[in-house]
TORKOL-4160 file (C-alpha; in steps of 0.2 Angstrom, whole numbers, padded with zeros to 4 digits, m for minus):
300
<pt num="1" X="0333" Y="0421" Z="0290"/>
<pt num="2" X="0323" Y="0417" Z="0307"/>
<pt num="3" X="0312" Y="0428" Z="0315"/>
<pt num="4" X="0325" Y="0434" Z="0331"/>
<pt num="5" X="0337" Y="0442" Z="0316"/>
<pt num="6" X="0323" Y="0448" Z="0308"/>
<pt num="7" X="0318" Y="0457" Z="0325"/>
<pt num="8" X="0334" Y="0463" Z="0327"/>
<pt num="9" X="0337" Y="0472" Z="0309"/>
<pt num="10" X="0319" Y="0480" Z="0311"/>
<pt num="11" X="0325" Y="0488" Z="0327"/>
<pt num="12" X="0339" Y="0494" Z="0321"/>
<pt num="13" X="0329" Y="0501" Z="0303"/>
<pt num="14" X="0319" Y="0509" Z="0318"/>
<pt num="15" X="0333" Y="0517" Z="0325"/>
<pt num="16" X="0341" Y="0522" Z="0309"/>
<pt num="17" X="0328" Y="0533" Z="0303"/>
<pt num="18" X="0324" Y="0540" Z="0321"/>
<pt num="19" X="0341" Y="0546" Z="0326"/>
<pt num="20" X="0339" Y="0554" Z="0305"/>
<pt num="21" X="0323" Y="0563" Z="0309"/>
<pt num="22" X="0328" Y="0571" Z="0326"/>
<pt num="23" X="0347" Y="0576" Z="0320"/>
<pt num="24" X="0338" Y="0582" Z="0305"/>
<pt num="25" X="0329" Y="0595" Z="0316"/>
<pt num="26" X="0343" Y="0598" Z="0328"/>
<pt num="27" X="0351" Y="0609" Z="0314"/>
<pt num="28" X="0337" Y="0623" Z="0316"/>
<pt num="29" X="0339" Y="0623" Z="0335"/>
<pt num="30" X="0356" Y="0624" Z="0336"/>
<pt num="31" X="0356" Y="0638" Z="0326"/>
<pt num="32" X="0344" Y="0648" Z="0335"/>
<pt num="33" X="0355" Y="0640" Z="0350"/>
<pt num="34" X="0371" Y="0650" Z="0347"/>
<pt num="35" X="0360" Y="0668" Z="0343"/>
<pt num="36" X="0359" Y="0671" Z="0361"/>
<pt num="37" X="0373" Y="0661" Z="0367"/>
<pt num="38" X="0392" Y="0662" Z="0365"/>
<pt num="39" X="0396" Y="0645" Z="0355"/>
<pt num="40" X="0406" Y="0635" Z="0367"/>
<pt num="41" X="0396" Y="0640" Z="0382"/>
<pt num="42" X="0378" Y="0632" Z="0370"/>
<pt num="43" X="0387" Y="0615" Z="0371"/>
<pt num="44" X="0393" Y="0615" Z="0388"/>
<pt num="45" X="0375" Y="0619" Z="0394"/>
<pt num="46" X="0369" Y="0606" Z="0381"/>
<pt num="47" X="0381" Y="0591" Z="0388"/>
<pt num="48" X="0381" Y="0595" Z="0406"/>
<pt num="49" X="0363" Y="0593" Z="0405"/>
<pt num="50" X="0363" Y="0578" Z="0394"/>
<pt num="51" X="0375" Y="0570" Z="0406"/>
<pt num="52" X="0362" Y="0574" Z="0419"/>
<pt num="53" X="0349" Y="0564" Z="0406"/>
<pt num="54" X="0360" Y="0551" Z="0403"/>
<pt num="55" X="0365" Y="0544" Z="0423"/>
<pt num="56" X="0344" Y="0548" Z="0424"/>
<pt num="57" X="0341" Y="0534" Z="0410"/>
<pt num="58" X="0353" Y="0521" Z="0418"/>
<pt num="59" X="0346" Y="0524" Z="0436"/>
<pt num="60" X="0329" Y="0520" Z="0428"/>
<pt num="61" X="0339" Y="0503" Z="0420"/>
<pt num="62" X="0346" Y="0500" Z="0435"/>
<pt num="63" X="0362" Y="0501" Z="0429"/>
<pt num="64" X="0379" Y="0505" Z="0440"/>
<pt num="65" X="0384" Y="0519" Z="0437"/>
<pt num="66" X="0402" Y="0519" Z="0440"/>
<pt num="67" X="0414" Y="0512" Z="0426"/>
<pt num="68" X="0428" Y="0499" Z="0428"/>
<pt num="69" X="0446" Y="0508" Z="0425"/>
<pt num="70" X="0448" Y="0501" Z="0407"/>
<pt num="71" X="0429" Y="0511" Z="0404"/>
<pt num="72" X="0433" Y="0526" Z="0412"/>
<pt num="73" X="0451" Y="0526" Z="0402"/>
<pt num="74" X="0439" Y="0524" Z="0386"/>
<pt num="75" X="0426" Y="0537" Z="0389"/>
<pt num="76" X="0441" Y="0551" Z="0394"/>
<pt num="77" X="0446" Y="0552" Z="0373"/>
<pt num="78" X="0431" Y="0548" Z="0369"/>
<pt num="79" X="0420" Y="0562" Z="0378"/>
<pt num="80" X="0434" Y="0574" Z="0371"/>
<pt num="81" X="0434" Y="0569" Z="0356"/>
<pt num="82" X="0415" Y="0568" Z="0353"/>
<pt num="83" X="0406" Y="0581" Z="0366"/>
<pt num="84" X="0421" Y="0592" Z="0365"/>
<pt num="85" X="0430" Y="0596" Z="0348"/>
<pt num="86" X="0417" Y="0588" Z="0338"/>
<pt num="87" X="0401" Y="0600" Z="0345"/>
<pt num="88" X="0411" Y="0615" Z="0347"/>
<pt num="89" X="0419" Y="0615" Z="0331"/>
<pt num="90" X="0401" Y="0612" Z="0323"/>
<pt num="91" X="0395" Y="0627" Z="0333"/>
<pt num="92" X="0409" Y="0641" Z="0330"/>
<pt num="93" X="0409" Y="0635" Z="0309"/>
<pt num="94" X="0388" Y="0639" Z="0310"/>
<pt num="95" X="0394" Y="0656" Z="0315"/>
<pt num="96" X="0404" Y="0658" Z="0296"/>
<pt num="97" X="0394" Y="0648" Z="0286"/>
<pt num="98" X="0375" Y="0639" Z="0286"/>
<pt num="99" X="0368" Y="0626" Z="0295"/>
<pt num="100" X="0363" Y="0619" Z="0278"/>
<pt num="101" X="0380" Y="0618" Z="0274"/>
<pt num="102" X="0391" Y="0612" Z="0290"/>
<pt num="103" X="0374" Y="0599" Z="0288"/>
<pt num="104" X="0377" Y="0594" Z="0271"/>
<pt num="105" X="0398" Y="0593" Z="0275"/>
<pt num="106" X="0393" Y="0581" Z="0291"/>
<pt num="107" X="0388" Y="0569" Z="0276"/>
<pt num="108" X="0404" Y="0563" Z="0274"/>
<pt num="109" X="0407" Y="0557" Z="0290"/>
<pt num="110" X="0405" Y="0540" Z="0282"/>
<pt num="111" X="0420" Y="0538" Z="0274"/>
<pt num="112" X="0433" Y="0542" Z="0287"/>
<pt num="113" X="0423" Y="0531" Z="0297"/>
<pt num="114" X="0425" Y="0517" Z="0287"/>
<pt num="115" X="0441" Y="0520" Z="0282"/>
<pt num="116" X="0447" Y="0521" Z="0300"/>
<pt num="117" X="0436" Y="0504" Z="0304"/>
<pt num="118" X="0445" Y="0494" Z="0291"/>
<pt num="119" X="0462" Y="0501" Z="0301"/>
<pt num="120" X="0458" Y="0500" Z="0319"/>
<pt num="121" X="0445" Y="0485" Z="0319"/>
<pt num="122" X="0446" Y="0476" Z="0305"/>
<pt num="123" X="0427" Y="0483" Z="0298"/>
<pt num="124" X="0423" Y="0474" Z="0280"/>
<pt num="125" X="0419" Y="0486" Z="0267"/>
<pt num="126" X="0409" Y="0477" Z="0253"/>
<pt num="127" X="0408" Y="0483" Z="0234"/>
<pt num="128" X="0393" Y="0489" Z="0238"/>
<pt num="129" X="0396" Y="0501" Z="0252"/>
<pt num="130" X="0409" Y="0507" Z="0241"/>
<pt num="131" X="0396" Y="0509" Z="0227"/>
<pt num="132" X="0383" Y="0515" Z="0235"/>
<pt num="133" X="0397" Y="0529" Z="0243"/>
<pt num="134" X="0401" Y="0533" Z="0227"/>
<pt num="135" X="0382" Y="0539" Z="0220"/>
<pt num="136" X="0379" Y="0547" Z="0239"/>
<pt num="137" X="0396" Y="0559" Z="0236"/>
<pt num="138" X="0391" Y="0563" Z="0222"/>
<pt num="139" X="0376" Y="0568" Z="0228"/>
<pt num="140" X="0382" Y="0577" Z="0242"/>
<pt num="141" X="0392" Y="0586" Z="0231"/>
<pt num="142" X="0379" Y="0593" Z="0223"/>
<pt num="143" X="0372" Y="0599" Z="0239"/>
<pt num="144" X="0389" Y="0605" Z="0242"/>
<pt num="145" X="0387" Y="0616" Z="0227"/>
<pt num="146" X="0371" Y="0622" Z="0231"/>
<pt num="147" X="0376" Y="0626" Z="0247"/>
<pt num="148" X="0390" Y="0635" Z="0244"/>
<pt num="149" X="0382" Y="0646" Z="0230"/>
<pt num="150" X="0367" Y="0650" Z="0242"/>
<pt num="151" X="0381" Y="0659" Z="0258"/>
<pt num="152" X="0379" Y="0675" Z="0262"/>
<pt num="153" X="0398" Y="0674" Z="0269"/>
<pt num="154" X="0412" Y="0678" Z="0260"/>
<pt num="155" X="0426" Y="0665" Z="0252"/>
<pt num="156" X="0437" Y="0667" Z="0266"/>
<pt num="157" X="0424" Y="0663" Z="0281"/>
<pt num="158" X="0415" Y="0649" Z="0270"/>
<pt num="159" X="0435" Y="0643" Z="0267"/>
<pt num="160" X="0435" Y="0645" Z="0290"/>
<pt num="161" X="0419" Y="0637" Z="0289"/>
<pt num="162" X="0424" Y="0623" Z="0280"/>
<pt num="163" X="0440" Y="0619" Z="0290"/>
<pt num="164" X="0431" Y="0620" Z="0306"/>
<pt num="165" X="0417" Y="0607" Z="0300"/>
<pt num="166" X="0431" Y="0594" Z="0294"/>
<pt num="167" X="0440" Y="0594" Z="0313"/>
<pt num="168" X="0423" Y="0591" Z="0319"/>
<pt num="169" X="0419" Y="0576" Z="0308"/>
<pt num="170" X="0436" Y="0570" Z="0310"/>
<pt num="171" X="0433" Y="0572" Z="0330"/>
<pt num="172" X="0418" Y="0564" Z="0326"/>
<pt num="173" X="0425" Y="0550" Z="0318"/>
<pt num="174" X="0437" Y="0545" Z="0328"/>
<pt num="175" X="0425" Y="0545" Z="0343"/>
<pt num="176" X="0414" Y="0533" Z="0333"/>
<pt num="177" X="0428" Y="0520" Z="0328"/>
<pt num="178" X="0432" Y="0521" Z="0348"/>
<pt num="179" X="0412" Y="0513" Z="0349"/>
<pt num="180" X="0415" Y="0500" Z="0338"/>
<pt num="181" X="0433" Y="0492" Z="0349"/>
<pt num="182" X="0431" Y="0475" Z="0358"/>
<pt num="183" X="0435" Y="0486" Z="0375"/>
<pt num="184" X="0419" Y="0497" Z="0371"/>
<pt num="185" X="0409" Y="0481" Z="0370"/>
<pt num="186" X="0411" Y="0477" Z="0386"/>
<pt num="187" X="0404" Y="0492" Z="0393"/>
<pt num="188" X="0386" Y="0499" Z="0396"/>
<pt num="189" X="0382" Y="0511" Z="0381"/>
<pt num="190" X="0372" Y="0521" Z="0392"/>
<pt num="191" X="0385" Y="0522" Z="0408"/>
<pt num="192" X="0400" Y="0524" Z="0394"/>
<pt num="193" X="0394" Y="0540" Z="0386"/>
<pt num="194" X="0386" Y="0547" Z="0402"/>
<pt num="195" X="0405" Y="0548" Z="0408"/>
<pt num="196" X="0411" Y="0553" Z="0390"/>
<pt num="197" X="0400" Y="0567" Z="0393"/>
<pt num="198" X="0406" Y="0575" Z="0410"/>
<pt num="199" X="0423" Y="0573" Z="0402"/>
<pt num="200" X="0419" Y="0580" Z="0386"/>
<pt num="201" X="0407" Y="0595" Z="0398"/>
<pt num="202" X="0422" Y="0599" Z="0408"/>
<pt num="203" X="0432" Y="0601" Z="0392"/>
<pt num="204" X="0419" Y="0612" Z="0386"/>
<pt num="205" X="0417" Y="0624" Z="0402"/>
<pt num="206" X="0437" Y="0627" Z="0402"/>
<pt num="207" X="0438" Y="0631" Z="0385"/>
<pt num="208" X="0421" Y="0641" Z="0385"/>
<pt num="209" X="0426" Y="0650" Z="0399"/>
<pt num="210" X="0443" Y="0654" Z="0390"/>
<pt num="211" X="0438" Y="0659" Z="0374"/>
<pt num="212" X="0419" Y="0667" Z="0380"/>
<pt num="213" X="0422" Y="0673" Z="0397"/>
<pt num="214" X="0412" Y="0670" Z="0411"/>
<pt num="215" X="0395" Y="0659" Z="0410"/>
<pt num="216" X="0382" Y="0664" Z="0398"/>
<pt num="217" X="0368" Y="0656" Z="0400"/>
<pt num="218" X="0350" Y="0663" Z="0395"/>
<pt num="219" X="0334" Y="0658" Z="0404"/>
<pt num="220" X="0322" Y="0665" Z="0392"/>
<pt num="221" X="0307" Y="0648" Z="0388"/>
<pt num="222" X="0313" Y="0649" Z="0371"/>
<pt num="223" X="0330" Y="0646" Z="0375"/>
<pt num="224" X="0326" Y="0633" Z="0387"/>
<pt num="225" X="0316" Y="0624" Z="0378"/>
<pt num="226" X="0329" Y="0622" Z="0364"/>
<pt num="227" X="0343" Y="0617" Z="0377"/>
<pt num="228" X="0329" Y="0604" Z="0383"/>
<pt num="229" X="0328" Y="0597" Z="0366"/>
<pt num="230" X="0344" Y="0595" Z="0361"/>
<pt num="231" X="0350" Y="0589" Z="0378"/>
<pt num="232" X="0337" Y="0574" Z="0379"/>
<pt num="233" X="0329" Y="0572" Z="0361"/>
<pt num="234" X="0346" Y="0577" Z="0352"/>
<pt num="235" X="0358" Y="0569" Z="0364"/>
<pt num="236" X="0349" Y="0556" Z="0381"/>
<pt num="237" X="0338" Y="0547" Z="0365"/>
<pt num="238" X="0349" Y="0547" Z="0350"/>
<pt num="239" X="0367" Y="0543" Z="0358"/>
<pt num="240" X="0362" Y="0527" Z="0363"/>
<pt num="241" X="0356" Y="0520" Z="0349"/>
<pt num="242" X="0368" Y="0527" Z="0336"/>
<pt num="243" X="0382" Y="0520" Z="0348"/>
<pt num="244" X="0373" Y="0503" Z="0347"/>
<pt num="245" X="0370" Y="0506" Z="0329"/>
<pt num="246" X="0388" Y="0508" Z="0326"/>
<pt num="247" X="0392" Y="0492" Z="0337"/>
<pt num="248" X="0380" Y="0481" Z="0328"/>
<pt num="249" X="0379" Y="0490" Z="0310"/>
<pt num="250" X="0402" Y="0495" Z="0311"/>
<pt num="251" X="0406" Y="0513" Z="0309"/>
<pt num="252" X="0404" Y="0514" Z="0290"/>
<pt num="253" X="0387" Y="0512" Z="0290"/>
<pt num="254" X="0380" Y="0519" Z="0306"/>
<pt num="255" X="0388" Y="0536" Z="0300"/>
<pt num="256" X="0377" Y="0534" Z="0284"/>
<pt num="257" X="0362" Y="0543" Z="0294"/>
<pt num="258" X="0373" Y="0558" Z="0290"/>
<pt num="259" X="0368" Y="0559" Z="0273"/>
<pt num="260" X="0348" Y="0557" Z="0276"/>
<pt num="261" X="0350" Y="0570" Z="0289"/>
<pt num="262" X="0356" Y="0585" Z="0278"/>
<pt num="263" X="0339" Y="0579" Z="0267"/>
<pt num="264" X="0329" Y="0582" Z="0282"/>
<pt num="265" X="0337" Y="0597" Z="0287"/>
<pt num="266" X="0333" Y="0606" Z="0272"/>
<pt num="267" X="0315" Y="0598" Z="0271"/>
<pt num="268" X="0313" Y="0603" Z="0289"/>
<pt num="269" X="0317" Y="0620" Z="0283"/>
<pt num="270" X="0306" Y="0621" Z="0269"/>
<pt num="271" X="0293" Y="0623" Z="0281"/>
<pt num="272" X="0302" Y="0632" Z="0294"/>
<pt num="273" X="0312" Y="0645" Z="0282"/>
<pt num="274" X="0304" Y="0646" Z="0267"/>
<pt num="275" X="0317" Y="0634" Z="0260"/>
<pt num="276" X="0316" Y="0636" Z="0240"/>
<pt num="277" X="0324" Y="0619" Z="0231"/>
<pt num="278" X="0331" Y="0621" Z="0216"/>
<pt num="279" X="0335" Y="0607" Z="0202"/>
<pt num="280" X="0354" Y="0606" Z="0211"/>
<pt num="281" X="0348" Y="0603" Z="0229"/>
<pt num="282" X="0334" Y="0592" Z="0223"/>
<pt num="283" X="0345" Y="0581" Z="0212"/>
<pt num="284" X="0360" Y="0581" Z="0225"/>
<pt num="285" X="0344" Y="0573" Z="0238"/>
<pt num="286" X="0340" Y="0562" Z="0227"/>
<pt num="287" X="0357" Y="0554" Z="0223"/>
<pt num="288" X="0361" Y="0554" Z="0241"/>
<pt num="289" X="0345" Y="0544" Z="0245"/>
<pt num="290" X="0349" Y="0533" Z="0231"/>
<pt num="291" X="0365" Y="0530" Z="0235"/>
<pt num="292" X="0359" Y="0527" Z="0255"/>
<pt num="293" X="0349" Y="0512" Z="0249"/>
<pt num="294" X="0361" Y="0504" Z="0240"/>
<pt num="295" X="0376" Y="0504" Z="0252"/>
<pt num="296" X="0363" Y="0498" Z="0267"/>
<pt num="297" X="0354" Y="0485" Z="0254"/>
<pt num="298" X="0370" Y="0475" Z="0256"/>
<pt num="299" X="0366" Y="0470" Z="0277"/>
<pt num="300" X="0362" Y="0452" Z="0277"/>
């Protein structure tokens, strides 16, 4: 292998595990996100500040920031799909079941994803994705288990819960495989989700608005500090590189950052909670991990 692919894997190793650390902490913040804001009106204040952050990051690239029709046509679906139904159905199934949990069911965002790659854009899914998917599911049912026995809520709202977390990795999903087209290549990552995002924030003000009211917006240091984060760290820094992962990596395994971040989320909140493992959870992170290293080992 010569050194410029060598390079070029590190960076995206690099990538990987920083998009897993920061989306493993977003969890924590978007919980204490929606405590003093309605839902839908957290994301819209979250993407039409991350839009802001994202034109900000291609003006400093000196990139143009207007989009040829054929980008603008892309980033419509795909803002609605990603910064629209994804996030707010992540944020209204928080508010029936844990964040450990709608974390822990993001984890198998990986196998819709490579299932609609091998549809929509040919992706290759070797034996060993397929193994190492295999020993990760089983260890994300574990989590599952764990999860679901530790809910406060009841059957029906974990049931609501549940439901609302599959539209928004399906959303998700389809928003990825979008990244990973010929006619996304062509464009600026950083120019095409900054337009995905004003569509996908419009989206979200309308349907805030209908379903929450007016604005809510709360301007307490805490609560701007959160929005800060999970605008820029969660969304201006990560974005971009998972979308580039996703073009260089295909959608299968970019997406397999969602199984690590459920591990971090839950060592994140061993600090932060008083998180207590038990010999489920612990064996369910294991397996994950495990399973992780064996699909990815694969990447020539």
């Amino acid at each position: 292998m010569s050194a410029a692919p060598q390079t070029s894997q590190a960076r995206a190793i690099a990538a990987f595990i920083l998009i897993t650390l920061i989306w493993g902490s977003t969890w924590l913040v978007i919980k204490d996100q929606i405590s003093a804001v309605p839902p839908a009106w957290a994301v819209t204040w979250r993407f039409a500040l991350a839009a802001l952050g994202m034109f900000a990051l291609a003006l400093v690239r000196r990139e143009r920031l207007l989009l040829s029709r054929e980008g603008m046509l892309l980033a419509a679906p795909m803002g609605l799909f990603q910064f629209f139904a994804n996030f707010q159905f992540v944020y209204q199934a928080e508010h029936f079941i844990t964040s450990g949990l709608v974390a822990v069911l993001f984890a198998l965002l990986m196998v819709p994803n490579a299932l609609l790659a091998r549809v929509f854009v040919k992706a290759e899914v070797s034996g060993r994705f397929i193994a190492g998917s295999a020993v990760a599911l089983v260890g994300i049912a574990l989590l599952l288990l764990h999860e679901y026995r530790a809910a406060p809520a009841g059957g029906a709202a974990v049931l609501t819960g549940i439901v609302l977390t599959c539209g928004a990795i399906l959303s998700a999903s389809i928003a990825n495989v979008m990244q990973a087209t010929e006619r996304a290549r062509r464009q600026s990552v950083v120019v095409l989700i900054g337009w995905a995002m004003v569509f996908g924030t419009i989206a979200d003000g309308v349907f805030a608005w209908v379903v929450a009211g007016p604005p809510v917006f709360d301007a307490s240091p805490r609560q701007l500090a959160g929005l800060a984060y999970l605008a820029i760290v969660g969304s201006v820094v990560t974005f971009p590189l998972y979308f580039a992962l996703i073009r260089d990596w295909g959608p299968g395994k970019a997406a397999y950052n969602s199984v690590a971040v459920p591990v971090v989320a839950m060592a994140l909140s061993t600090f932060f909670e008083g998180y207590q493992w038990t010999l489920l959870a612990s064996g369910g992170a294991v397996l994950a991990m495990i399973g992780l290293l064996i699909a990815l080992s694969g990447r020539k």
